[in-house]
C-alpha positions in Angstrom: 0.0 0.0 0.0 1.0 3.6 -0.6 0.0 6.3 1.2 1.3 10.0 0.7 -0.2 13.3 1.6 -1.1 15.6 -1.4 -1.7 19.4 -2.3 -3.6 19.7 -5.2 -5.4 22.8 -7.0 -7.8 21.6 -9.2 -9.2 24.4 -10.8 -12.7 23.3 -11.4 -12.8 22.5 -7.6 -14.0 18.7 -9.1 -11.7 17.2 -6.8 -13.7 13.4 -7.2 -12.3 13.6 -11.0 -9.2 14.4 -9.8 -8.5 11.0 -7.7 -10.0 9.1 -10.1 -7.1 8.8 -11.7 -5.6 7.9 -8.7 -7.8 4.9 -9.0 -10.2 6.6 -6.3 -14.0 6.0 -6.4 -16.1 8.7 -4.9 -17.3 6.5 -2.4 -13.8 6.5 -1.2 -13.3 10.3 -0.8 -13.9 10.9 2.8 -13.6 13.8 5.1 -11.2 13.5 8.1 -13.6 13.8 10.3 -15.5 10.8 8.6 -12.5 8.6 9.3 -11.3 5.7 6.4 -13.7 3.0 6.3 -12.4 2.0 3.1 -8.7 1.4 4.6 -10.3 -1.7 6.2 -12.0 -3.4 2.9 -8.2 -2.6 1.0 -9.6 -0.7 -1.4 -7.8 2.8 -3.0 -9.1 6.0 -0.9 -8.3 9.3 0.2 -8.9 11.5 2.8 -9.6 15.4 1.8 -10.2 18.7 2.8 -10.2 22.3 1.4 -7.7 24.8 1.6 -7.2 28.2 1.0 -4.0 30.2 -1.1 -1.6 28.3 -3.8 -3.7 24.9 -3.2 -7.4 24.2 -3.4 -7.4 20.5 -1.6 -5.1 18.7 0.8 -5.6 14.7 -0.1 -4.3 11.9 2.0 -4.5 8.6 -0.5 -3.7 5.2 0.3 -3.6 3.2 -3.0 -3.5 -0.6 -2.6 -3.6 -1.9 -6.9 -0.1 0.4 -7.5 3.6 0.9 -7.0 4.5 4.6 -6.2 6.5 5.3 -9.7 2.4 4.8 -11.3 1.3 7.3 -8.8 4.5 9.9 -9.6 3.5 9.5 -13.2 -0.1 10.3 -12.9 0.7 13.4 -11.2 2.7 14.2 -14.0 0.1 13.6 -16.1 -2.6 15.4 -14.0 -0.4 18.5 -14.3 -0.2 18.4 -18.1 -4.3 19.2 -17.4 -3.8 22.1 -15.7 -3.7 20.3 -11.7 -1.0 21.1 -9.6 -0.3 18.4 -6.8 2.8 18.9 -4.5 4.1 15.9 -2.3 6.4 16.8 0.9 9.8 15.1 0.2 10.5 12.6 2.7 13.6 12.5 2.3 13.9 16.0 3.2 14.4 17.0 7.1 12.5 20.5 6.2 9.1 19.8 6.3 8.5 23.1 4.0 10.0 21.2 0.9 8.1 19.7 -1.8 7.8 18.3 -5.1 5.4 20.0 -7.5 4.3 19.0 -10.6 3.8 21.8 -13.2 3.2 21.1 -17.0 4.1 17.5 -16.6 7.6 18.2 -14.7 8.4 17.6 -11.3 10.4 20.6 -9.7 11.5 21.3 -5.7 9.5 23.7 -4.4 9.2 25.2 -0.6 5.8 25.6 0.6 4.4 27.5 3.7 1.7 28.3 5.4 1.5 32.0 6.0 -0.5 32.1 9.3 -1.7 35.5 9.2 -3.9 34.8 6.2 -4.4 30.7 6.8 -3.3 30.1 3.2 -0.7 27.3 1.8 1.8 29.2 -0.8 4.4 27.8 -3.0 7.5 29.7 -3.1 9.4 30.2 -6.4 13.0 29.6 -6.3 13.5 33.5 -6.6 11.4 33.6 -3.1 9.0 35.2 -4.1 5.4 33.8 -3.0 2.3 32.3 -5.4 1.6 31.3 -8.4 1.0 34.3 -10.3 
């Protein structure tokens, strides 16, 4: 099983379409607060919530039916439809760094929450903040 947190924008908010490619059903998309009921049945799910700046979703998936190299290449392809999705980098002691997939290429990115305004924003390598 795989399970990685996600960032995602998806800018028609359809966040269901989204982990479908992740090989997530909607009646696998669950809140936090509604717990995982599908982690006990092994079946491919994902935990979500909204957020606010850079980022429209944060997504929790477990995936049991692929290896993680499938799952790097769909965000890759995801992002070639206009969907960011950032993954922390585990291998990374800074929890601010992430990969991002942009146009179908995976960059390092550092991400932060800016607490004043409660919004997650990517930060460029030039350090300057958000997308635009």
């Amino acid at each position: 099983m795989i399970s990685r947190s996600l960032l995602l924008n998806v800018p028609d908010g359809n966040i269901a379409d989204c982990l479908k490619a992740l090989g997530i059903t909607r009646k696998n998309i669950s809140s936090y607060e509604q717990g995982e009921p599908f982690l006990e049945a092994q079946e491919n799910g994902a935990l979500v919530s909204s957020v606010k700046g850079d980022f429209t979703h944060t997504a929790d998936v477990f995936l049991f039916d692929r290896e993680l190299q499938a799952m790097l290449e769909t965000l890759a392809g995801l992002s070639l439809k206009g969907i960011l999705a950032a993954m922390p980098d585990d291998d990374d002691d800074d929890p601010e760094v992430f990969f991002l997939w942009r146009d179908g290429r995976r960059r390092i990115v550092r991400i932060y929450e800016d607490e004043a305004t409660d919004r997650l924003r990517i930060l460029d390598p030039l350090g300057e903040a958000g997308l635009a």
